[in-house]
N, C-alpha and C positions, 0 to 999 in steps of 0.2 A: 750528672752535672747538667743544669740546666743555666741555660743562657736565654736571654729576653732579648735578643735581637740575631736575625736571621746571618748577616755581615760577620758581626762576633763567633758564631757559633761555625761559619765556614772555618774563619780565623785560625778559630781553637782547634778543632781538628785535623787540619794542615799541620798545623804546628806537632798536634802530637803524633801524628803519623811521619812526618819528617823525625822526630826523635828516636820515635818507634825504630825507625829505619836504620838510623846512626847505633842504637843499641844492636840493632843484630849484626851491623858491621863490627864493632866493637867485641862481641863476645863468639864471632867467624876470629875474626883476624888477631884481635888482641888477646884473648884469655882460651880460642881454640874449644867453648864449648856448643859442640856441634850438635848435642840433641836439644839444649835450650834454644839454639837459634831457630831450629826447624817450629819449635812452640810460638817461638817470636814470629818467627815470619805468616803465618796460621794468623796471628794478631794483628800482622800489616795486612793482610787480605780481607780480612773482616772488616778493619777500618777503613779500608778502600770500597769494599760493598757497600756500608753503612754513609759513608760522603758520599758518592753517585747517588742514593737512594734518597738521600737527604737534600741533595741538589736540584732531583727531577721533582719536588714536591712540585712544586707552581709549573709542572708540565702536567702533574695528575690533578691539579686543580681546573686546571684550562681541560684536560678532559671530559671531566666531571660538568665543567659550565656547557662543555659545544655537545655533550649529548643530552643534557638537558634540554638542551633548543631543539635537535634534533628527533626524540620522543618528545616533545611539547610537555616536558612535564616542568612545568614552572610552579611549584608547589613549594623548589629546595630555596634554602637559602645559604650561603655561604659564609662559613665561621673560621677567620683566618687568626685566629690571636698568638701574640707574643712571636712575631716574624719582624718587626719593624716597621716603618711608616710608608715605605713603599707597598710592605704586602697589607696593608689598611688601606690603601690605593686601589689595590685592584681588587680586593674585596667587595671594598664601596663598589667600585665599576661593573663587577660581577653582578652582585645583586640590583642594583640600577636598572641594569641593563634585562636580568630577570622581572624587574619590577615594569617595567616598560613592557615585556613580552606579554606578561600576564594582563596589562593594562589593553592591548589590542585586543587579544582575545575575549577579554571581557565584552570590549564593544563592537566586536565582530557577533559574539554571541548576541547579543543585545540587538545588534540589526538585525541580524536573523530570525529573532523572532519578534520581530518589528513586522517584517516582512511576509514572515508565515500568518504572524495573525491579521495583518490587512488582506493577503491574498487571501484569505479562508474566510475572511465577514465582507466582501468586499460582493455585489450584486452579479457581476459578471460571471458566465462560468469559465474558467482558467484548467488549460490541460498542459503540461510543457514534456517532452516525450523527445528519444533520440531516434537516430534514421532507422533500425531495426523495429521503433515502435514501442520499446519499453518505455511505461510510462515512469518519471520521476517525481513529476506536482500531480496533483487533482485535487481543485480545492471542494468546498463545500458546498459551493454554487452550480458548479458540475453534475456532483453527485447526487443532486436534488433532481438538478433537470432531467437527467437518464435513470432516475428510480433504483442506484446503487449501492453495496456502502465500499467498497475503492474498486479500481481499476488497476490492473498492472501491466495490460500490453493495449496496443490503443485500437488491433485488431480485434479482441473483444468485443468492439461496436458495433460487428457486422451484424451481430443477431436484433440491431433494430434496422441498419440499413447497411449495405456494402456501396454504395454512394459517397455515403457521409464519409465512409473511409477512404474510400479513394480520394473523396476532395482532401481530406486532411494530409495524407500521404502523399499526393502530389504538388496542392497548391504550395505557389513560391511565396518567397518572405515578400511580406507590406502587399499584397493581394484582398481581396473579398470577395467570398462568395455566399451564395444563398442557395441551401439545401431543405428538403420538404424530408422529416423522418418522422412514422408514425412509432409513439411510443404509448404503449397501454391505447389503445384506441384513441388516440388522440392525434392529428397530425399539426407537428409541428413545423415553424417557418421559422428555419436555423440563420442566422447571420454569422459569415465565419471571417473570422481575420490573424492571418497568422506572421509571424517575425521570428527570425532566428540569429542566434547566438553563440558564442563559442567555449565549454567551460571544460579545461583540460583533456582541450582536443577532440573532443565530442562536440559534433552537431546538436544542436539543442532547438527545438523547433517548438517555441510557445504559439499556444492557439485560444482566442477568446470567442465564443461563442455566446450569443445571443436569442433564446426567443422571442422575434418582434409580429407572433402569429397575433396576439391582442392589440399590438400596435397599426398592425396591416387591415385588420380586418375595422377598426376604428375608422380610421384615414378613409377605407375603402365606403362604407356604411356614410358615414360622412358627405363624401363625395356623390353617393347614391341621395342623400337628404338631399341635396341643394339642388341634383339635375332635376327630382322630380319636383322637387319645389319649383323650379321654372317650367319645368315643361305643362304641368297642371295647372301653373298661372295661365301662362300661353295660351291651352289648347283651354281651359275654361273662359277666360276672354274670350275666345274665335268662337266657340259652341253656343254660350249662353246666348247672345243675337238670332245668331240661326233658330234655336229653339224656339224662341221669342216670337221671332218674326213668322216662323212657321206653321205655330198658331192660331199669328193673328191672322195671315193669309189662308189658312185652312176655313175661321170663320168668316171670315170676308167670302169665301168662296161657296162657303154653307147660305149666304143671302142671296149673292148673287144667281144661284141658281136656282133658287127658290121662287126667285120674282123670274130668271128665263122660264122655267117650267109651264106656267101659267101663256107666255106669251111662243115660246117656240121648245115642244117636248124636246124635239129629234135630238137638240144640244146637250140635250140631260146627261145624256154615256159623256161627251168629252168632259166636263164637266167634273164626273164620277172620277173619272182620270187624274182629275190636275189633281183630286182632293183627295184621293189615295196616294198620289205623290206624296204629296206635301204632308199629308201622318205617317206614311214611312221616314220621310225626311226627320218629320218630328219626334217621332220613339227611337230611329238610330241617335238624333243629336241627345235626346234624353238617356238613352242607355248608356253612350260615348262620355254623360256628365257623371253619370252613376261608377262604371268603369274609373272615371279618374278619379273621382272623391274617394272609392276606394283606395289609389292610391297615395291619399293624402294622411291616410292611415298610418302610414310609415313615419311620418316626420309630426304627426299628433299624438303619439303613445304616450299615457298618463302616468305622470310618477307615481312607483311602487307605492301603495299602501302595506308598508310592512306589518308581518303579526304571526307570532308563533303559531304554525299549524300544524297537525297530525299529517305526515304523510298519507296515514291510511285514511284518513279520512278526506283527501282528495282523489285518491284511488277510487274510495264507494261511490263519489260525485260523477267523477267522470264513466265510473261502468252505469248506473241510474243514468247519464247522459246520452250515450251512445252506445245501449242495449238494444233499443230497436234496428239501428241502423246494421249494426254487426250480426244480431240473428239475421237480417234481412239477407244477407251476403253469405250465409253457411258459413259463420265464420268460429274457429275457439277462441276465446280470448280470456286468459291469464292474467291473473295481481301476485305480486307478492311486497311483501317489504320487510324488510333485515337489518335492523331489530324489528319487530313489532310495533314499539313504541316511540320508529323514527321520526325527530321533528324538526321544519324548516322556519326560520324567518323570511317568509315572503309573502309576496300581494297572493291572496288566491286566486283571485279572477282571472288578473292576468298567466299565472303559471296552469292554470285550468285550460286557459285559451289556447297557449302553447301547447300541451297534451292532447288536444283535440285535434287538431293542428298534424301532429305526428299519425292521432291514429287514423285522420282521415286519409293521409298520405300513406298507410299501409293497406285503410281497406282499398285505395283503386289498384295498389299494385295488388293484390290479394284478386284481381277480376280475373276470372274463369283461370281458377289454381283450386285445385281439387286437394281440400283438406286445408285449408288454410287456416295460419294459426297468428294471432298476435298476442305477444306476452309484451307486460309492463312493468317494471320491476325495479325496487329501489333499493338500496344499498349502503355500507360504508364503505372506500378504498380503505390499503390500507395505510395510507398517509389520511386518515380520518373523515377524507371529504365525503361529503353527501352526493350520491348520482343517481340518476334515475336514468333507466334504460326504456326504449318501445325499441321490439325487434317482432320483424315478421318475417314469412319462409314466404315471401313473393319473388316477382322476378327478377328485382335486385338494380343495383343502379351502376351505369358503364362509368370506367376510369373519367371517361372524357367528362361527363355531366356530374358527377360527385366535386371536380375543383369547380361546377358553377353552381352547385345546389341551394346554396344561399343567398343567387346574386340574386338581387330585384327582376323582375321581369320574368325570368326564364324558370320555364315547367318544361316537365318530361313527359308531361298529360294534356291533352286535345280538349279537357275540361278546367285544366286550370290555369291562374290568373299569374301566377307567378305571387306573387304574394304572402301567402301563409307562411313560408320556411323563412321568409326574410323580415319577417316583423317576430317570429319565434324565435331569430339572433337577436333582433333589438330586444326583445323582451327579458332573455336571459342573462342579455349585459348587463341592462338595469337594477338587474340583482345581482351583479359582481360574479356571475359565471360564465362558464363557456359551453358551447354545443356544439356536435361533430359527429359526425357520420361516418360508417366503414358498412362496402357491400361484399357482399360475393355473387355473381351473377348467378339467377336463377336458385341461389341455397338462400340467401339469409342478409337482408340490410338491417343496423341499427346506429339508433338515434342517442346518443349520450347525451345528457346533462349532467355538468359538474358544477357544484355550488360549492 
C-alpha cells in the first residue's frame, strides 16, 4: 500500500499496528490460540521496526545533506517525492542550500585562479614560504630571475648566496633590504620586501624581490653624465684663458728678449727661465684640456648604428687590430664563437671599441705574468642570449675594486685614465645589454657581455 503523503502514511500504520495488537490480545485471551499469537506478535515487531525506520527517514536525509557539506561533495541533489509539502520544503532547502555551497566554491575557484594567474604574469618576483622554509608560491618571475624551474625549500638558495637566505629568513614583516647575489656570472642588486600572514595557523611569510641592478646602475651613469658635464665646463672655462694667455706671454717674451739680447746678453738665462715656465705652463694647461675632452667622451657617445653582423667577423677585426700589440707582450690569445655562424644587431665600431677596451685591460694585467693567455669567446646561454666573454690568467682584480671597476674616474693602473671600462658600460647599454665582471686573484678575471 502506498500512500502520497508522509502524515497519512504515519497514520495508517499506527492504526494497523494498534489492531495488530488488539488481535493478539484477542486470540491470547479470547480464543487461547497461543501459537498464532506468537506469529502475530513476530508481525507487531516488524511493524514497529518498519515505523521507527520509516520515521528516521528525514534524519537520514539530514545525514546525507551535513556530510555532503562536510566532504564538499556538492555534486548531490536531493529527491524527496511523494512525503508531503513539508518534505518539498526541505528539499527545496536542501538543495538550495547545496546550490549556494557549490555557488562559493565555484567563486572561490575562480579567485584562485584569478590570483595564480596574476601572481605568475605579474613582473615582480613573488616567493611566499613558511618558518621552516618550505616553499608554497614561486611564481614565474622568480624562477626566471634565479635560472630554475621550481623551488621547494627556500634554503636551496644558498648555492647562489647564504646572505640572500639569511636576509629572507630573518628580515621582519613590512622591512627592505638590498642584497648583491651573483647568479651565472652576473651580480645582481636584489631589492627585498617582505610581509606575513597567517593561513590555518601557519606563518606564511611572502617576499618580493626585485632586480634594480639596470635601474642603479642607469641612476648611477646618469649622475656620473651630469658631474662630468659640470666639471669639464668648469675646469675647460679656468684652462682655456690660461692656455691662451700662456701663449700669448710665451711670444711676448720670445720678442722681448730678442731686442734685450742685443742690448744687455747677461739677462738672456732669466729670460730662458720665464719662457720655459710659461711652455711648461702651456703644455700642462694643453694636456689638462686634452685629459678633459677625453672626458667628455662619456656623455658624447653616438647612437648605435645598428646592423646584422657576423660575430666572427668582429673577432678577425679585432685579432688584425691588436696582433702587434699582443705578440709584443708574449702573449696567447684565443677566438672562438658557438655557433660558428653567431650573429648580433649591433653598431660595429662601437662593440669593436668596447672589445678593445677589454683586451687592453688584460694585456696590462698580463705585465710580467709568465705564459699569459687571453681568450675571447662568444656564445649562447641557455636562455638563448648572445655573450661574449674576454678572460685572462693575470693578476686578477680585489673584491674592493671590482664594486668600482666601472665607476668613471677610477683605475687599478698608474697608466690609466679611468675611462675605457666606463664608456664600455655606456656602450653596451646602448645596445640593450649588460656587462660584468668576476675575478679570482692571481687565476683568472672575466669580462661578460650579455645582449
Amino acid at each position: 500500500m502506498v500512500y502520497k503523503n508522509f502524515r497519512v502514511n504515519c497514520i495508517v500504520r499506527v492504526a494497523l499496528l494498534a489492531l495488530t495488537i488488539l488481535a493478539l490480545f484477542h486470540l491470547i485471551f479470547n480464543l487461547g490460540f497461543h501459537i498464532s499469537s506468537i506469529l502475530v506478535g513476530v508481525i507487531i515487531i516488524y511493524q514497529i521496526y518498519l515505523l521507527i525506520h520509516y520515521i528516521e527517514k528525514t534524519n537520514r536525509y539530514l545525514t546525507h545533506f551535513l556530510e555532503a557539506i562536510r566532504y564538499a561533495d556538492f555534486s548531490r541533489s536531493f529527491q524527496i517525492e511523494g512525503l508531503g509539502s513539508s518534505f518539498d520544503l526541505l528539499k527545496n532547502s536542501f538543495n538550495e542550500v547545496i546550490k549556494d555551497f557549490q555557488k562559493i566554491r565555484s567563486e572561490k575557484e575562480e579567485h584562485f585562479h584569478y590570483l595564480h594567474n596574476v601572481t605568475q604574469h605579474i613582473g615582480t618576483s613573488l616567493i611566499a614560504f613558511k618558518k621552516n622554509g618550505k616553499v608554497e608560491i614561486i611564481n614565474n618571475a622568480a624562477k626566471k630571475l634565479f635560472r630554475i624551474n621550481n623551488l621547494k625549500n627556500i634554503l636551496f638558495l644558498e648555492k647562489f648566496s647564504k646572505e640572500l637566505v639569511n636576509v629572507l629568513l630573518t628580515l621582519k614583516s613590512n622591512e627592505k633590504a638590498l642584497v648583491k647575489v651573483p647568479i651565472e656570472e652576473e651580480l645582481l642588486e636584489l631589492s627585498i620586501y617582505t610581509t606575513e600572514f597567517k593561513v590555518r595557523n601557519h606563518i606564511i611569510t611572502l617576499v618580493s624581490i626585485q632586480n634594480i641592478q639596470h635601474e642603479l646602475e642607469e641612476k648611477e651613469m646618469e649622475a656620473w653624465q651630469k658631474l662630468i658635464r659640470v666639471l669639464t665646463h668648469e675646469i675647460m672655462n679656468s684652462i682655456a684663458p690660461i692656455s691662451s694667455l700662456s701663449s700669448t706671454v710665451n711670444l711676448m717674451i720670445k720678442e722681448i728678449k730678442n731686442c734685450v739680447a742685443q742690448e744687455d746678453p747677461d739677462k738672456i738665462e732669466t729670460f730662458d727661465d720665464i719662457q720655459n715656465a710659461m711652455l711648461t705652463i702651456h703644455k700642462r694647461s694643453v694636456g689638462l684640456m686634452h685629459f678633459v675632452e677625453s672626458y667628455r667622451n662619456l656623455t658624447r657617445i653616438p647612437k648605435p648604428n645598428f646592423k646584422i653582423i657576423s660575430v666572427q667577423n668582429i673577432f678577425n677585426n679585432i685579432q688584425t687590430l691588436m696582433e702587434k700589440n699582443i705578440a709584443a707582450n708574449d702573449i696567447i690569445f684565443t677566438c672562438s664563437v658557438e655557433p660558428y655562424d653567431l650573429i648580433l644587431s649591433v653598431d660595429e665600431e662601437l662593440i669593436e671599441q668596447v672589445l678593445i677596451n677589454l683586451i687592453k685591460n688584460s694585456i696590462r694585467a698580463l705585465e710580467n705574468i709568465k705564459d699569459g693567455k687571453i681568450e675571447m669567446k662568444a656564445f649562447l646561454s641557455k636562455q638563448g642570449k648572445s655573450i661574449i666573454q674576454v678572460i685572462d690568467n693575470g693578476l686578477g682584480i680585489s673584491k674592493e675594486a671590482l664594486d668600482k671597476i666601472f665607476v668613471p674616474f677610477f683605475t687599478t693602473s698608474s697608466k690609466g685614465s679611468g675611462i675605457g671600462l666606463s664608456l664600455s658600460r655606456q656602450i653596451v647599454k646602448l645596445h640593450g645589454g649588460t656587462i660584468s665582471v668576476s675575478s679570482r686573484t692571481d687565476e683568472e678575471t672575466c669580462f661578460t657581455i650579455k645582449f
